[in-house]
C-alpha positions in Angstrom: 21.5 8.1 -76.1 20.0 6.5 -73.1 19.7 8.5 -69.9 19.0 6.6 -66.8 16.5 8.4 -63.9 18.1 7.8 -60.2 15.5 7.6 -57.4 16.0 9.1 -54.4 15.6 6.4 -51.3 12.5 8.7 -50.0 10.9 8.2 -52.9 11.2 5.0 -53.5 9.7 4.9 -49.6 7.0 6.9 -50.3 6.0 4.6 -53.0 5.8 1.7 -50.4 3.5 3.2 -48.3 1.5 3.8 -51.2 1.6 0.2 -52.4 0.8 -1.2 -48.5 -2.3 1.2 -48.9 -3.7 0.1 -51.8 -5.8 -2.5 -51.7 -4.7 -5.9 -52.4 -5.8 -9.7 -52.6 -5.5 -11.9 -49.7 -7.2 -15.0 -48.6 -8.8 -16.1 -45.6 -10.7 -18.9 -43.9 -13.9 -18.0 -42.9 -13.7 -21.5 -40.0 -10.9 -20.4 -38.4 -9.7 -17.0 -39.2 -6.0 -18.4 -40.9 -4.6 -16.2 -43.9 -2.6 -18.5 -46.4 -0.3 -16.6 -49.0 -2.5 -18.2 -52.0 -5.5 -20.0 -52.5 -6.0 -23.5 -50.9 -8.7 -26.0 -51.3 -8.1 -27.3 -47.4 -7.4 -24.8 -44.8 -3.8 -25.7 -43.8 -4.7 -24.1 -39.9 -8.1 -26.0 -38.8 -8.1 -28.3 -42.0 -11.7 -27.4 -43.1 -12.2 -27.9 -46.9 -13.3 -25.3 -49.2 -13.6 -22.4 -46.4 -10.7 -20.2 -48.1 -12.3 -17.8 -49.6 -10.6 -14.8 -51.2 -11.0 -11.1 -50.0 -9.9 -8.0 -51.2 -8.5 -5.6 -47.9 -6.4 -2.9 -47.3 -5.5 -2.7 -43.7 -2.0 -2.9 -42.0 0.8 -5.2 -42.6 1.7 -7.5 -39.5 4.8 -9.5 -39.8 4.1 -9.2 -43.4 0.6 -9.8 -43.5 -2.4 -7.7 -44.0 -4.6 -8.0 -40.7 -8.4 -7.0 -42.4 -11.3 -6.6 -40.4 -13.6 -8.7 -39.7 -17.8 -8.9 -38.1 -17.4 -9.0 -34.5 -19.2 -12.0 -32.9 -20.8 -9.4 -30.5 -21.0 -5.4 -31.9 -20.3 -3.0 -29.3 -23.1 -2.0 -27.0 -23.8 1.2 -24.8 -22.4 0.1 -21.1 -26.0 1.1 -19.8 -27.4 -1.2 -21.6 -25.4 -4.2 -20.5 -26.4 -6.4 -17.8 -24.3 -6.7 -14.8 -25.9 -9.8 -13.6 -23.8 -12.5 -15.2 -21.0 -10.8 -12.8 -22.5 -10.6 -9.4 -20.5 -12.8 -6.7 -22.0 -15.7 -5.4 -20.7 -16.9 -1.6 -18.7 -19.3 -0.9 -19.8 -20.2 2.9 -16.6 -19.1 4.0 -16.5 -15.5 5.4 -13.0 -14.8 5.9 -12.8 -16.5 2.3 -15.6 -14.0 0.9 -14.7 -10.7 2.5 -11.0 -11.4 0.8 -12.9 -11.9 -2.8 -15.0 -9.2 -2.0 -18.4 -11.5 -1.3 -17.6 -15.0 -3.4 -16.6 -15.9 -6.4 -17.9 -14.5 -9.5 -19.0 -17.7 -12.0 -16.4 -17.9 -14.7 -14.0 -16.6 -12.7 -10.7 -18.0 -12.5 -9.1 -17.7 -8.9 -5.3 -18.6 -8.3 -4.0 -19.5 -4.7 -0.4 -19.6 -3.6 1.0 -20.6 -0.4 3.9 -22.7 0.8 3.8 -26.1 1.0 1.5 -27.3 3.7 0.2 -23.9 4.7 -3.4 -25.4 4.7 -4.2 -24.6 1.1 -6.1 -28.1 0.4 -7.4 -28.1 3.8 -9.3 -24.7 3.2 -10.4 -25.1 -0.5 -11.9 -28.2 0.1 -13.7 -26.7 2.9 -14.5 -24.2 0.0 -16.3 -27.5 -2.0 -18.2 -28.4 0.8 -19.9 -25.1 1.3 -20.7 -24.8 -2.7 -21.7 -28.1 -2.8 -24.4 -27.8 0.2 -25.9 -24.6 -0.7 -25.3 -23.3 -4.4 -27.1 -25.9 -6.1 -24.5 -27.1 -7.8 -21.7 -29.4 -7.8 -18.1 -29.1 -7.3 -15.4 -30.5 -8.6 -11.6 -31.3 -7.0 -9.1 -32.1 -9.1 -6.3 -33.5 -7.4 -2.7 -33.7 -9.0 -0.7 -34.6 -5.9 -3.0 -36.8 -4.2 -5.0 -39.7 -4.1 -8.6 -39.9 -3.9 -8.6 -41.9 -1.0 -6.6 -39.6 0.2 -8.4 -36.4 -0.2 -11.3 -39.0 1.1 -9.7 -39.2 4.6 -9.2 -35.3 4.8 -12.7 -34.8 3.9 -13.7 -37.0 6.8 -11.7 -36.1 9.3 -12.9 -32.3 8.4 -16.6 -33.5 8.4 -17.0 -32.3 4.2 -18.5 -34.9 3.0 -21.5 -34.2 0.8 -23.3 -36.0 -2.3 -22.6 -32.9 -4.4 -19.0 -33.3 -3.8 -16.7 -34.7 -6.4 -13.2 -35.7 -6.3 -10.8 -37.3 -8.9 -7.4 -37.2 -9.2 -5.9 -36.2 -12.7 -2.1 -35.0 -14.4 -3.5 -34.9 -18.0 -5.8 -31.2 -19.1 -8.1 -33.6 -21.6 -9.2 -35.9 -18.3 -9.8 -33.1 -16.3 -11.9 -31.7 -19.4 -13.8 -35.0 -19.7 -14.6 -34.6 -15.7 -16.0 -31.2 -16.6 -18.2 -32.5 -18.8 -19.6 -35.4 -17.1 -20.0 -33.9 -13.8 -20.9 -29.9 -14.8 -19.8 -28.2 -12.0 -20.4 -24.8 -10.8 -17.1 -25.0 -8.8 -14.3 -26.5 -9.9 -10.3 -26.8 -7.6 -7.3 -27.7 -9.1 -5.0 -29.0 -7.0 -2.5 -27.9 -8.3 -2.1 -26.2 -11.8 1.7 -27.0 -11.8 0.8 -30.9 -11.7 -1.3 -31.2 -14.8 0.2 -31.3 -18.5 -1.1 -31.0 -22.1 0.1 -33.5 -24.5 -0.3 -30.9 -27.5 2.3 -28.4 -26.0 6.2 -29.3 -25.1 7.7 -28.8 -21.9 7.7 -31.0 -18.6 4.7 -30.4 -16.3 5.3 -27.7 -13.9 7.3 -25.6 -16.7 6.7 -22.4 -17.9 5.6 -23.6 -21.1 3.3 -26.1 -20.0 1.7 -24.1 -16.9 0.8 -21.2 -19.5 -1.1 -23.6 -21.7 -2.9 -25.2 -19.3 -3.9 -22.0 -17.3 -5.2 -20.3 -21.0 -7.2 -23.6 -21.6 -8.9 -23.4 -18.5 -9.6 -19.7 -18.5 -11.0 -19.4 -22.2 -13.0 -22.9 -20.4 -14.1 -21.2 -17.1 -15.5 -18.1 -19.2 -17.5 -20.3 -21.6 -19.1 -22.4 -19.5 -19.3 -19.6 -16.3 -17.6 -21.9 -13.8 -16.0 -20.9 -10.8 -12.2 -22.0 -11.4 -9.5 -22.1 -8.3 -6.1 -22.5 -9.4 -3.8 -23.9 -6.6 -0.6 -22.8 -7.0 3.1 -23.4 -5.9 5.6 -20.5 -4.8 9.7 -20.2 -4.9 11.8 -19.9 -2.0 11.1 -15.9 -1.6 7.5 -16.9 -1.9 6.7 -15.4 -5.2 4.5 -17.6 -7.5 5.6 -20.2 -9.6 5.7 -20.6 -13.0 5.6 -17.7 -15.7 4.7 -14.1 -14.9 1.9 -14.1 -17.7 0.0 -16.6 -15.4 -0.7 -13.8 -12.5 -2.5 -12.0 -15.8 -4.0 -14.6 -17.5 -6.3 -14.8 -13.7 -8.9 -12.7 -12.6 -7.7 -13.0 -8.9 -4.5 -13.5 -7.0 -4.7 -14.7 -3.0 -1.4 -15.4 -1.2 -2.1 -17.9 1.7 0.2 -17.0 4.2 1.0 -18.3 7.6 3.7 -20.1 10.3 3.4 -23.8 10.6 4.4 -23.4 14.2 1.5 -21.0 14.5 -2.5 -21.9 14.3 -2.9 -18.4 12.7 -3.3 -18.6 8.5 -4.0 -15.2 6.5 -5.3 -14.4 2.9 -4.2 -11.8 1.6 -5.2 -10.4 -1.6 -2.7 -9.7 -4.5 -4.9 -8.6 -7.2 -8.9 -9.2 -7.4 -11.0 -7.9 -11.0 -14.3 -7.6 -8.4 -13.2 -6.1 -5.4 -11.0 -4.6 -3.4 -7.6 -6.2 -3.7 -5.7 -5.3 -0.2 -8.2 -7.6 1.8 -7.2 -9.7 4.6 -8.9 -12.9 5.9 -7.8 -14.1 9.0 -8.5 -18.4 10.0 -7.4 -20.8 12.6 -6.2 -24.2 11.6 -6.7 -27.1 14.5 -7.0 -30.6 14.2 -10.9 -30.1 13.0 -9.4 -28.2 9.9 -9.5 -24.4 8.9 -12.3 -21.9 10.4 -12.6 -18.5 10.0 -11.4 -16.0 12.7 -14.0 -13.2 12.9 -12.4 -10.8 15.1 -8.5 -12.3 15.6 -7.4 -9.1 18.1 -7.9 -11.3 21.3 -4.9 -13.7 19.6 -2.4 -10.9 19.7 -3.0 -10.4 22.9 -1.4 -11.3 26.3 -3.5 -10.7 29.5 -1.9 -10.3 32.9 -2.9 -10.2 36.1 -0.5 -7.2 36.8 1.3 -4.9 34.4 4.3 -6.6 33.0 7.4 -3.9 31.8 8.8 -4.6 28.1 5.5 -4.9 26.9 3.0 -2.5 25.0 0.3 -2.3 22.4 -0.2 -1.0 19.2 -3.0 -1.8 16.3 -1.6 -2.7 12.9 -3.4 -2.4 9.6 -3.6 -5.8 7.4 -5.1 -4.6 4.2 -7.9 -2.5 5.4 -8.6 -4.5 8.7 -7.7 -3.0 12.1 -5.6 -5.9 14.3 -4.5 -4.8 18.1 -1.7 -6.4 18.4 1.1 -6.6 21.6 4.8 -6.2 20.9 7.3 -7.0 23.5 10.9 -6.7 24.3 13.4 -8.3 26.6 16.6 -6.5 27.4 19.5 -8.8 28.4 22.6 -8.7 30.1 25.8 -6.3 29.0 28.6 -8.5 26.8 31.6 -7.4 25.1 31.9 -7.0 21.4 28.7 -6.9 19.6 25.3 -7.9 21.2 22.7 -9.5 19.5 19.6 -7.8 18.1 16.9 -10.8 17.8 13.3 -10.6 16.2 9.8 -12.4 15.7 7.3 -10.9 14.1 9.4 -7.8 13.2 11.5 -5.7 10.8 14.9 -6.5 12.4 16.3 -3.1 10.3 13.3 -0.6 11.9 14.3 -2.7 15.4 18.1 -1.5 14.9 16.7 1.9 13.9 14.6 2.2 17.0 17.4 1.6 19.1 19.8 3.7 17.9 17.3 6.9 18.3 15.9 5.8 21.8 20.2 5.5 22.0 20.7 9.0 20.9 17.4 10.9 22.3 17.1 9.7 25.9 19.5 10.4 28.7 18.6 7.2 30.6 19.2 4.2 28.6 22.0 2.6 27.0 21.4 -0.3 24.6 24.7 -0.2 23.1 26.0 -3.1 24.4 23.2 -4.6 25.6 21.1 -8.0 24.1 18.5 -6.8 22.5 14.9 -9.5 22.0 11.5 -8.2 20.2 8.7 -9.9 19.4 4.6 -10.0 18.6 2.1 -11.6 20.4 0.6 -14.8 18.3 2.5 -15.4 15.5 1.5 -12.2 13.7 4.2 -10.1 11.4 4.2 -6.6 12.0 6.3 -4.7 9.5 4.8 -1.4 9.1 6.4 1.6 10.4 3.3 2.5 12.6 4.6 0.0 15.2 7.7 1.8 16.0 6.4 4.2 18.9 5.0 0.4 20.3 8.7 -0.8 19.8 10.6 1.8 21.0 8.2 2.2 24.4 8.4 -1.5 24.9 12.3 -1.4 24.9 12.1 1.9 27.2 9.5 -0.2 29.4 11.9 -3.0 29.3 14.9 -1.3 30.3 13.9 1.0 32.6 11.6 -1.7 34.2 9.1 0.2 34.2 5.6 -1.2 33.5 3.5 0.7 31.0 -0.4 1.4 31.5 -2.2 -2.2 30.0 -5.1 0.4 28.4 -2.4 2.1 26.7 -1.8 2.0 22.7 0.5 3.7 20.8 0.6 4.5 17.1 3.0 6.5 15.0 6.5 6.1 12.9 9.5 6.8 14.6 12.2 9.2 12.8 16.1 9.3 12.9 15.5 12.8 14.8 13.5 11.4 16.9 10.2 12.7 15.9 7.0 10.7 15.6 5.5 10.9 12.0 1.7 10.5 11.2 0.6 7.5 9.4 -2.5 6.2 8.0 -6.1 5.3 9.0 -5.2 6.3 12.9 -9.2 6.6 13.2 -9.4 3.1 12.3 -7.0 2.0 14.7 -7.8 4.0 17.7 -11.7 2.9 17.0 -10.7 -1.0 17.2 -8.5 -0.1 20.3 -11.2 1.1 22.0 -13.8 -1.5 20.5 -11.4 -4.0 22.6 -11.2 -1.6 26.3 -8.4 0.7 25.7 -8.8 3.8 26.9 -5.9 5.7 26.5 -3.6 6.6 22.7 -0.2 8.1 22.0 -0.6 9.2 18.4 1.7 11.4 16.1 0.9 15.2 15.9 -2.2 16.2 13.7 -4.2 12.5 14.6 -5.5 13.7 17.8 -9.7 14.6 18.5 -8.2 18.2 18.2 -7.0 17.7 14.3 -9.6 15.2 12.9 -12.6 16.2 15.2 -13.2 12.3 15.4 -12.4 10.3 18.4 -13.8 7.3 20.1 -15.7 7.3 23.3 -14.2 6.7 26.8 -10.7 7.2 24.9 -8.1 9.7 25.9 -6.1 10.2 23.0 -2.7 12.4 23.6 -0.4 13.9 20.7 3.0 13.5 21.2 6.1 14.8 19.2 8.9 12.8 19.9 10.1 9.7 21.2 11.1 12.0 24.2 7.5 13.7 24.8 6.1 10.1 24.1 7.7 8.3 27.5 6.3 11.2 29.7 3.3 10.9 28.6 3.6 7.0 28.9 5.5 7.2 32.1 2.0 9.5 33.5 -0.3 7.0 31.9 1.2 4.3 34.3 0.9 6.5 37.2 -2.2 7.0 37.1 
């Protein structure tokens, strides 16, 4: 009589694990790395004959196959021991363009710009070129998928970049622009742009997520090989995001957004993300008909001089990344109409602007803005968004509709709350030291940001502390009195 033995399902579990950990035959290709089932005369990966050799492993099971461990290229070194050389930034020429970077690119780093569509992008990496190309002692390559080289040409000479080290071509296909590499070996090479230029080996149309992936990885693993200096032009959407997949924003070591108003000779940098420096930098340039230079010390643009003090105006200094800009915001209060009066901005948060109003509204016994037209707006074509600039805001609408013309050495710094009070923010010392680099000499700052609280305050400045948006126009209102 038979009996038959049930097995529980933990055991026949634990009898799994037991087999995965046993060791077991597998087969690998010592060309390419690929692990066929059985044994093959002709790697079926990389095609290489008689490299599938068989190995005995017991490692971990991915997706059904045992991943076995292999001789680094490289073993692991102490991180004293390793040189930092290979990685030290190298300039570009352009300053703005180097301070964003944090001193120049890095060779074999892979640099990605976004910007809208003619924002100056070409205009300022070709620049870029033309400063490699006359002092790294190298040559640089453009890569042009949207334009001619004649037309690049006529750019070049209208900007005065012409230079024997220089190299243009204009390319949609990743092998041609490979070939390029090759013949010309470049220390700097632009792409212009990385949406324009297609792989025949992977599917997709160019532009597309699948075909913008491919082509960024081949140039990366490409860039670090060969150590050259790669920037990536690329395109953005309508909410002026970047293009394409979000694995190409990690596949680069650095992310720049190229920002400005084409009615508006101002262009900014701003740093997204940056493996070698800081990544909340800020360069500041001028476009004209010359080109793109760089703008050193921009404050004088966001600022209006006047023979006599004007009302609706005042000054405050906003932070761009870690740079200090003085910047003047003004306001123009119109005429009462019925129904619902418009609240117009330039430059400005339109939902802070509302806020602002509806506190200087509620706190302050003289002005009524409820149905009044309300216009705001910066000096210069710079956007101010930060909530330091509300104390500037709400004392230029005061100034504007109590005609009353504020002190033109007065700045005023702090966040505005729904109660009214005036809330600290950040890197005041900064601020109230580029203010008084330019001639102000007088602050309104929140409580605690005073000489008093930090112990630091710039010379020649008189720097009050101010708890509300009440306290803050008496102490403006005395400022202009004197």
């Amino acid at each position: 009589m038979s009996t038959s033995r049930s097995t529980s399902p933990r055991a026949t579990a634990g009898r799994g694990r037991a087999a995965a950990r046993e060791p077991r035959p597998a087969y690998e290709c010592d060309a390419c790395g690929h692990q066929p089932p059985k044994w093959v005369g002709r790697c079926p990966e990389c095609g290489e004959w008689g490299s599938v050799v068989e190995c005995t492993v017991s490692g971990p099971l991915v997706s059904g196959r045992v991943v076995s461990s292999r001789m680094p290229a490289e073993p692991a070194r102490p991180i004293a021991t390793i040189s930092a050389a290979p990685a030290r930034a190298r300039a570009t020429g352009v300053s703005e363009l180097d301070r964003v970077l944090g001193g120049g690119l890095v060779p074999g780093a892979v640099v990605l710009l976004a910007g809208e569509p003619g924002v100056g992008k070409s205009t300022l990496l070709l620049d870029v070129a033309q400063q490699w190309a006359a002092n790294a002692g190298s040559p640089s390559l453009v890569v042009s998928g949207e334009e001619s080289v004649s037309q690049v040409r006529l750019r070049a000479e209208r900007m005065g970049t012409l230079h024997d080290q220089l190299y243009l071509a204009a390319e949609s296909d990743l092998s041609a622009v490979l070939g390029h590499l090759d013949a010309v070996q470049p220390g700097l090479l632009v792409l212009d742009s990385v949406q324009t230029i297609s792989t025949t080996g992977t599917e997709g149309v160019p532009g597309g997520v699948t075909q913008v992936r491919a082509v960024t990885a081949a140039l990366v693993a490409v860039a670090k090989e060969r150590g050259i200096a790669t920037v990536l032009v690329g395109h953005v959407t309508k909410d002026g995001q970047v293009a394409g997949p979000r694995v190409l924003e990690h596949l680069v070591d650095v992310v720049l957004h190229f920002e400005g108003d084409k009615h508006s000779s101002l262009r900014m940098v701003r740093g997204v993300k940056n493996r070698f420096g800081a990544a909340d930098e800020v360069g500041c340039f001028e476009m004209h008909e010359g080109g793109i230079s760089s703008l050193a010390d921009p404050s004088g643009l966001f600022l209006t001089r006047y023979s006599e003090p004007v009302p609706g105006t005042c000054v405050t200094v906003a932070m761009e990344g870690r740079r200090a800009l003085v910047t003047e915001v003004q306001a123009l209060i119109g005429a009462t109409v019925a129904g619902s009066p418009r609240r117009t901005v330039s430059g400005l948060d339109g939902a802070r602007l509302a806020m602002v109003l509806a506190v200087l509204q509620r706190r302050t016994e003289r002005l009524t803005l409820h149905d009044r037209e309300v216009f705001a707006a910066t000096v210069g074509g710079i956007r101010v968004v930060e909530p330091a600039a509300d104390l500037a805001v709400a004392l230029a609408v005061a100034s504007g509709g109590l005609n009353l013309a504020l002190n033109p050495q007065l700045v005023a710094i702090g966040e505005v709350g729904l109660t009214g009070e005036v809330r600290r923010v950040g890197a005041v010392p900064r601020r109230l030291a580029e203010a008084a680099r330019l001639g102000f000499r007088q602050a309104l700052v929140p409580p605690g940001c005073g000489p008093g609280s930090s112990g630091v305050a710039p010379e020649n400045m008189r720097v009050t502390e101010v708890t509300d948006v009440r306290a803050a126009l008496q102490a403006a209102a005395r400022a202009s009195a004197e």
